[in-house]
C-alpha positions as YAML, in Angstrom:
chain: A
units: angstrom
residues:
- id: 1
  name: UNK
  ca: [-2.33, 90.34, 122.34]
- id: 2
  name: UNK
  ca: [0.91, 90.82, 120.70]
- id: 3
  name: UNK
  ca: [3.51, 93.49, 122.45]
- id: 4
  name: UNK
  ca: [6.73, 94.19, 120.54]
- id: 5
  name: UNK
  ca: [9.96, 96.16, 122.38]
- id: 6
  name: UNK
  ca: [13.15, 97.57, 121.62]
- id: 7
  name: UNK
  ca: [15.54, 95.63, 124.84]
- id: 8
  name: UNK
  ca: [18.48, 96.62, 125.99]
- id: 9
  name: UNK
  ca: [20.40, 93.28, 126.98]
- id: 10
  name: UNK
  ca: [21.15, 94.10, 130.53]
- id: 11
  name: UNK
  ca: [23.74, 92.95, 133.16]
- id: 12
  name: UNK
  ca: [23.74, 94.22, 136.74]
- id: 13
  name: UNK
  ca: [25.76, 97.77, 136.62]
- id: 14
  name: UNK
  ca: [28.62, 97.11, 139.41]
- id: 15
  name: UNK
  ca: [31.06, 99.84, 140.25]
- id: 16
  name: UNK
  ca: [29.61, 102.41, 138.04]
- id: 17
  name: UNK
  ca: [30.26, 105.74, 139.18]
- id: 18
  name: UNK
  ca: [30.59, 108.41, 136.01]
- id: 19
  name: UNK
  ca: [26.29, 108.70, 136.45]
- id: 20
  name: UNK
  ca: [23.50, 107.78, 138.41]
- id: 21
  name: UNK
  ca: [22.12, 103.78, 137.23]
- id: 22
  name: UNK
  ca: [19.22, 101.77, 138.39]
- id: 23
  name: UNK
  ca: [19.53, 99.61, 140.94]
- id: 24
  name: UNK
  ca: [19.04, 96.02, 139.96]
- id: 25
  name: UNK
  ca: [16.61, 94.78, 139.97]
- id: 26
  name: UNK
  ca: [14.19, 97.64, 139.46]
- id: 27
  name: UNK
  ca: [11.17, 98.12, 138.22]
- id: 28
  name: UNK
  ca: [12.42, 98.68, 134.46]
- id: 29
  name: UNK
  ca: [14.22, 95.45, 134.25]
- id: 30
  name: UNK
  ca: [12.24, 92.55, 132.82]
- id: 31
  name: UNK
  ca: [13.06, 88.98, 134.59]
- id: 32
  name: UNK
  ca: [14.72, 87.41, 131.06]
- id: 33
  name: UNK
  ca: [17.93, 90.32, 131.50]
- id: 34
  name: UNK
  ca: [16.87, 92.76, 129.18]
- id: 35
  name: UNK
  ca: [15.80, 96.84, 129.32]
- id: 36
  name: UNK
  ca: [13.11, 97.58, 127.39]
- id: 37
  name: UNK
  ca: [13.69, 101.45, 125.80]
- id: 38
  name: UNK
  ca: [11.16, 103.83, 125.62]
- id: 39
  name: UNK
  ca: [10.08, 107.48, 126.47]
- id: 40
  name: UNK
  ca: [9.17, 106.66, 130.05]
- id: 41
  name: UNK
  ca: [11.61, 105.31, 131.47]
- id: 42
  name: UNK
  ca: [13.37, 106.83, 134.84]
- id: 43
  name: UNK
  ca: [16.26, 108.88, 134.70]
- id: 44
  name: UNK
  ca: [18.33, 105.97, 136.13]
- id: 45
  name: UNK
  ca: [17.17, 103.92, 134.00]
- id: 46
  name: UNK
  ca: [17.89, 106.20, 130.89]
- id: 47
  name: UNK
  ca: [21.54, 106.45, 132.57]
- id: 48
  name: UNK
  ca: [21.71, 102.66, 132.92]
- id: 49
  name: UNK
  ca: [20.91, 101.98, 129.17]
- id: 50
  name: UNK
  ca: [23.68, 104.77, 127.82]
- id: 51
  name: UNK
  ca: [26.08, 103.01, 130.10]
- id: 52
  name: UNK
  ca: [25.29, 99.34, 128.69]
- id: 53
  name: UNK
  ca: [25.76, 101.20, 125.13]
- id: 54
  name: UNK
  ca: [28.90, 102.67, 125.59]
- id: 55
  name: UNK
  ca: [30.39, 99.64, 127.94]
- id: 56
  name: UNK
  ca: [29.55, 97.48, 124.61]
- id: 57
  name: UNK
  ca: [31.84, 99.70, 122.84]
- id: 58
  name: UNK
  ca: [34.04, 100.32, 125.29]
- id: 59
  name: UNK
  ca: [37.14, 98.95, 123.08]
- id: 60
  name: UNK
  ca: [40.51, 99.69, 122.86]
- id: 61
  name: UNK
  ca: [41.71, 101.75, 119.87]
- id: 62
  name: UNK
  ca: [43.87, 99.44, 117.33]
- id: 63
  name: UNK
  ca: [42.27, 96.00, 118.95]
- id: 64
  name: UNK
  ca: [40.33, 95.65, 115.77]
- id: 65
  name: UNK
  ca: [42.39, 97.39, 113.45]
- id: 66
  name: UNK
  ca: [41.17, 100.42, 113.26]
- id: 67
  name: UNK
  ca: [42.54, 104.03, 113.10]
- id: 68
  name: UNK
  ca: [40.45, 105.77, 115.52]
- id: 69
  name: UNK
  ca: [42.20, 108.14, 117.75]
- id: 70
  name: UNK
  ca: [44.03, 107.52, 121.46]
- id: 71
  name: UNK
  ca: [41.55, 107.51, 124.43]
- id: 72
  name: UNK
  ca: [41.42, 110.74, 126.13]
- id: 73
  name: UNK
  ca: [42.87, 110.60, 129.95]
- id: 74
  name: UNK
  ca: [39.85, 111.95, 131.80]
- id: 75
  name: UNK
  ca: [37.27, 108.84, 132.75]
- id: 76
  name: UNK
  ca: [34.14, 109.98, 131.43]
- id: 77
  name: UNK
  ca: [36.07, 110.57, 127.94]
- id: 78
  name: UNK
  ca: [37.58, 107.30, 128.01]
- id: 79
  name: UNK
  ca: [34.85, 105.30, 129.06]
- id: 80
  name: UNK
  ca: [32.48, 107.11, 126.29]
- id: 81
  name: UNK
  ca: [35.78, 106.81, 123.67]
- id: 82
  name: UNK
  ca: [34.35, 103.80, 121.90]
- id: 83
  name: UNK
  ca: [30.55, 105.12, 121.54]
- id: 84
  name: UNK
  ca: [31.52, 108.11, 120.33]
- id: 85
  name: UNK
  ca: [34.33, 107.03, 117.81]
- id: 86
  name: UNK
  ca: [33.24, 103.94, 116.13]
- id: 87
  name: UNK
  ca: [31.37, 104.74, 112.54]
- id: 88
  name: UNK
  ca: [28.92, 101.96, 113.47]
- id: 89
  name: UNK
  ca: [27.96, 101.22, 117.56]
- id: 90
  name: UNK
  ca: [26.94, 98.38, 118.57]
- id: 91
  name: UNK
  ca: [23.85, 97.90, 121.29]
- id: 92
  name: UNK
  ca: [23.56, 94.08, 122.58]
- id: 93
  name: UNK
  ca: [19.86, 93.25, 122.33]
- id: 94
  name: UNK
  ca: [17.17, 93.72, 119.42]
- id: 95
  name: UNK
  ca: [13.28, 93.30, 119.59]
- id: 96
  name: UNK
  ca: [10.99, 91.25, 122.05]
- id: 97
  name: UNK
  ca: [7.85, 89.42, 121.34]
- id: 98
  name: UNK
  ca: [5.48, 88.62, 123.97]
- id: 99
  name: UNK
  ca: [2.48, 86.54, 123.32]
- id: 100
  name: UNK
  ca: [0.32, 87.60, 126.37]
- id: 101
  name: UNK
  ca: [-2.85, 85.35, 125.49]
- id: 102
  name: UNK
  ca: [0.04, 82.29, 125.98]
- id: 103
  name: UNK
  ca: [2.50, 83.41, 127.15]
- id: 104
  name: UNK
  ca: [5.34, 83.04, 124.62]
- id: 105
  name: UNK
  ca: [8.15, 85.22, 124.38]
- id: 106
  name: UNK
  ca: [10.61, 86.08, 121.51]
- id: 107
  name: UNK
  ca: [13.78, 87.37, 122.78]
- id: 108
  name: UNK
  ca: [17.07, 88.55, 120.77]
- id: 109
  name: UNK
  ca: [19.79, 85.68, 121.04]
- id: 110
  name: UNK
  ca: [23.34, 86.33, 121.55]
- id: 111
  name: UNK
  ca: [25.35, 88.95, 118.89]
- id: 112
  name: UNK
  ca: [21.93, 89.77, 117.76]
- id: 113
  name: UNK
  ca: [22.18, 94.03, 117.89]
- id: 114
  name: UNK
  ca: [19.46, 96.86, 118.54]
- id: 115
  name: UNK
  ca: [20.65, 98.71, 115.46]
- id: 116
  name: UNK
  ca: [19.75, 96.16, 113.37]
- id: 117
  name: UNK
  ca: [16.00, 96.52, 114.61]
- id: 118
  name: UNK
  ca: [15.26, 97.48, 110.36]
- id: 119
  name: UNK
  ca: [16.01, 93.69, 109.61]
- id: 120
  name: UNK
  ca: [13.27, 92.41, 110.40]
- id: 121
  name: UNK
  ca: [11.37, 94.24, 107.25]
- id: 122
  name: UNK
  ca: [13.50, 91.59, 105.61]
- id: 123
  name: UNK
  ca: [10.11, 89.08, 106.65]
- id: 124
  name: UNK
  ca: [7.76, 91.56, 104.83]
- id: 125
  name: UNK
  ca: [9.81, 93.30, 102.16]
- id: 126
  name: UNK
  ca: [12.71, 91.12, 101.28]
- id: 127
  name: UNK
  ca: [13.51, 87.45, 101.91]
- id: 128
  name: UNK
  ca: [10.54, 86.44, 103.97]
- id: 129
  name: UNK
  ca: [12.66, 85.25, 106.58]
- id: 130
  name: UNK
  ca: [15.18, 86.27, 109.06]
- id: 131
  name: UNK
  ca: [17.45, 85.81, 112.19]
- id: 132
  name: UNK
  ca: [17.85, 87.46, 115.14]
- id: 133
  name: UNK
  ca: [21.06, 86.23, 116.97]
- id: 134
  name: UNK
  ca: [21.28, 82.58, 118.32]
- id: 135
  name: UNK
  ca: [21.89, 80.88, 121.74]
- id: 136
  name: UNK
  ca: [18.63, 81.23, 121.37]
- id: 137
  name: UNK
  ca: [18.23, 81.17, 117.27]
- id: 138
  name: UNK
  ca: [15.23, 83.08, 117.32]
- id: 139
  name: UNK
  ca: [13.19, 83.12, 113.15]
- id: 140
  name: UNK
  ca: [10.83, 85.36, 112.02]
- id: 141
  name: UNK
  ca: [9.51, 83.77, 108.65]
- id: 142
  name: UNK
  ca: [6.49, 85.00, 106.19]
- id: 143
  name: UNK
  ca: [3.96, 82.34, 105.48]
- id: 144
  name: UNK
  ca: [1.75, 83.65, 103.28]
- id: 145
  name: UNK
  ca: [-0.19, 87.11, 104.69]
- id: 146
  name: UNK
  ca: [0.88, 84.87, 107.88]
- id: 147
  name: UNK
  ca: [4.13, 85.60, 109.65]
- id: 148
  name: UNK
  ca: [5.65, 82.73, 112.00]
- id: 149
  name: UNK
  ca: [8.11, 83.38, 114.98]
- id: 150
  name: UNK
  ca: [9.98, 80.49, 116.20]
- id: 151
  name: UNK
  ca: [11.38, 81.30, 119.71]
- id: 152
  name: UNK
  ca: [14.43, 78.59, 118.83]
- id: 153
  name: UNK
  ca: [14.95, 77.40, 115.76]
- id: 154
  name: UNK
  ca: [17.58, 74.73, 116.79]
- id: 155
  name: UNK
  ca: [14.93, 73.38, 118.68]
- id: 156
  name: UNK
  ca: [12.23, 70.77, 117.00]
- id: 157
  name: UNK
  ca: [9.28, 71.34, 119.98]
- id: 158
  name: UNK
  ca: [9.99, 74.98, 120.25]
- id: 159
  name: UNK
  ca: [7.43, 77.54, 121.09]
- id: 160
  name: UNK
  ca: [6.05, 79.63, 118.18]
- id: 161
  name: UNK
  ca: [4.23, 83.16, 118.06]
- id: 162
  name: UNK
  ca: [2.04, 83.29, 114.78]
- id: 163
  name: UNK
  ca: [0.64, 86.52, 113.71]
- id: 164
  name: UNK
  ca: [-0.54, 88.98, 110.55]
- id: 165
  name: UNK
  ca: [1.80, 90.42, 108.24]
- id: 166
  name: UNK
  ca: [-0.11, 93.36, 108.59]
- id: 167
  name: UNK
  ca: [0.29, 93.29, 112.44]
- id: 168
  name: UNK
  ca: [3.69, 92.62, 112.22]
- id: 169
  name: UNK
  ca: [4.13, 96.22, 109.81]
- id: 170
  name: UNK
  ca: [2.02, 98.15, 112.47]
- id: 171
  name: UNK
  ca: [4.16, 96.57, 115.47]
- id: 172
  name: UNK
  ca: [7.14, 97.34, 113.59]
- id: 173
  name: UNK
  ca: [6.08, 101.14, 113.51]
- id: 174
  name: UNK
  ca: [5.30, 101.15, 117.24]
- id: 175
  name: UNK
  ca: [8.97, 99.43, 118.44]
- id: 176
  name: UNK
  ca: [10.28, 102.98, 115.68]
- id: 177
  name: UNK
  ca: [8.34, 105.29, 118.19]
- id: 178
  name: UNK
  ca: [9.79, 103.78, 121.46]
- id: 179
  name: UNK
  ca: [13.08, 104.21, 119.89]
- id: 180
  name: UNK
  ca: [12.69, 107.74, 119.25]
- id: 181
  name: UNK
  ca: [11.21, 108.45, 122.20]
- id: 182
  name: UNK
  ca: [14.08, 106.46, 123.80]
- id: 183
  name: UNK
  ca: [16.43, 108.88, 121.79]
- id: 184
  name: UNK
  ca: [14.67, 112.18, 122.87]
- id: 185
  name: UNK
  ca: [14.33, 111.48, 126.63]
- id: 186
  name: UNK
  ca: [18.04, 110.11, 126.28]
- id: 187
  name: UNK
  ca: [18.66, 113.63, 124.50]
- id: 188
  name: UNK
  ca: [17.37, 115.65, 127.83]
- id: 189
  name: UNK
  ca: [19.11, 113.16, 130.13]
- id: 190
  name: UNK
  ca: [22.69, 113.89, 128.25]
- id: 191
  name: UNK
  ca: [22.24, 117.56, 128.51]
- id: 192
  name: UNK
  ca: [21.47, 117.19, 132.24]
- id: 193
  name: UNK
  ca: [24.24, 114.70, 133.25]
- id: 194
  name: UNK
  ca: [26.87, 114.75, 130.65]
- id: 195
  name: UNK
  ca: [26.43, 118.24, 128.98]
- id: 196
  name: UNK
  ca: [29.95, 118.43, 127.69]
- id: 197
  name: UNK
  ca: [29.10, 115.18, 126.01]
- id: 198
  name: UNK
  ca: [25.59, 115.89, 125.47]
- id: 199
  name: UNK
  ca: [25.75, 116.15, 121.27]
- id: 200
  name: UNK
  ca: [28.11, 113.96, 120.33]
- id: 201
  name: UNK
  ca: [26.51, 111.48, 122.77]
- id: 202
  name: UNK
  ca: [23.32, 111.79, 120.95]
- id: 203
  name: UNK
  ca: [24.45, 111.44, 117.62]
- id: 204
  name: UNK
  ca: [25.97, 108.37, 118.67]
- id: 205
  name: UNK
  ca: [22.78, 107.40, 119.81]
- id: 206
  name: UNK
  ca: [20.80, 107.88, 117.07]
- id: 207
  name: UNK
  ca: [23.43, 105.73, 114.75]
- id: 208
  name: UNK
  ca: [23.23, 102.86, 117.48]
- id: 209
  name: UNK
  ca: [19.17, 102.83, 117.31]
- id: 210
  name: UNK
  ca: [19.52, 103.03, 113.10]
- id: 211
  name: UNK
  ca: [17.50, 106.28, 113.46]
- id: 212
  name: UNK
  ca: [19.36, 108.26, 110.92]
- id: 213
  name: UNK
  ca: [18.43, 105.87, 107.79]
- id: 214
  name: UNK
  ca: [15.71, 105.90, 105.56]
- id: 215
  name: UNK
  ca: [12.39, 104.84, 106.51]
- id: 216
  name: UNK
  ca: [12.29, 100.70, 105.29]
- id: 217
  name: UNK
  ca: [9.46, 100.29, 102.77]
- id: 218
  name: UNK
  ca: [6.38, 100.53, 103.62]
- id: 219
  name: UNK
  ca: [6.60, 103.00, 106.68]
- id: 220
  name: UNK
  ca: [5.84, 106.54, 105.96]
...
């Protein structure tokens, strides 16, 4: 059986006071470092995955060049500045494979980003191929109706996952669903422990997850 999910990339939460967080490890945390979103996830862990999104943006305005406005004095404004100010958020982490019948696991390499989740309808409806961060260099490629997914590409004996085209579609729509139910139970937990926050946080949210473009081809 092939499982596909949306992961969080996830380092151990230390000092974090502005919310309740999971302790690690906990049950929600895979053993390769990495959050897999979804609608059931606990509270903590809900509060643990908005806090590894806006820690990733946590940047200084002007570091980059950019215009965006001072950080506000109070913590919880500050540490949320980045999330809520830059046009296009950034979420460390992408889209797992996991081969259960062997074993085999696909994970996101380094720089690889949730938001660009849609990139991997490049392999069905664009190049036929495409990368997913490296460190590892993890490759999706189309062979045919066939699709191949090289856990390392830098490596010559690496592992592989091979599977449908059509499977790959249907998985594709099923990692869109966890991220929306990701979004909606992160919704309720905004208006519950950052309510003064609770829209702008969510409309952060939903650019982060590349939620608020158009459905790639072939999805309805």
């Amino acid at each position: 059986m092939i499982v596909m999910q949306p992961v969080l990339e996830a380092l151990p939460p230390a000092d974090f006071a502005l919310w309740p967080v999971a302790a690690v490890p906990s049950p929600g945390f895979s053993s390769t470092g990495f959050l897999p979103l979804g609608g059931a996830m606990s509270r903590p862990e809900i509060g643990t995955a908005v806090m590894l999104i806006a820690a990733g943006n946590d940047l200084d305005p002007g570091v980059h060049g950019d215009d965006r406005p001072p950080r506000p004095a109070d913590p919880l404004g500050s540490f949320l500045h980045g999330l809520l100010t830059f046009d296009t958020p950034y979420a460390a982490g992408g889209l797992r494979v996991t081969d259960t019948s062997t074993g085999v696991v696909l994970v996101p390499g380094c720089c690889s980003g949730v938001e660009e989740w849609r990139e991997w309808f490049e392999v069905l409806d664009g190049g036929g191929s495409a990368g997913f961060g490296h460190d590892p260099d993890p490759l999706a490629e189309r062979l045919g109706d066939t699709v191949r997914l090289t856990v390392d590409a830098e490596r010559h004996d690496s592992p592989v996952i091979e599977l449908p085209a059509a499977e790959l579609r249907r998985l594709l729509a099923g990692a869109e669903r966890d991220l929306a139910a990701f979004l909606d139970a992160a919704a309720a937990w905004a208006a519950r422990h950052i309510p003064d926050h609770a829209g702008p946080v969510t409309q952060a949210l939903t650019r982060v997850l590349a939620l608020d473009s158009a459905p790639p081809p072939g999805v309805a």
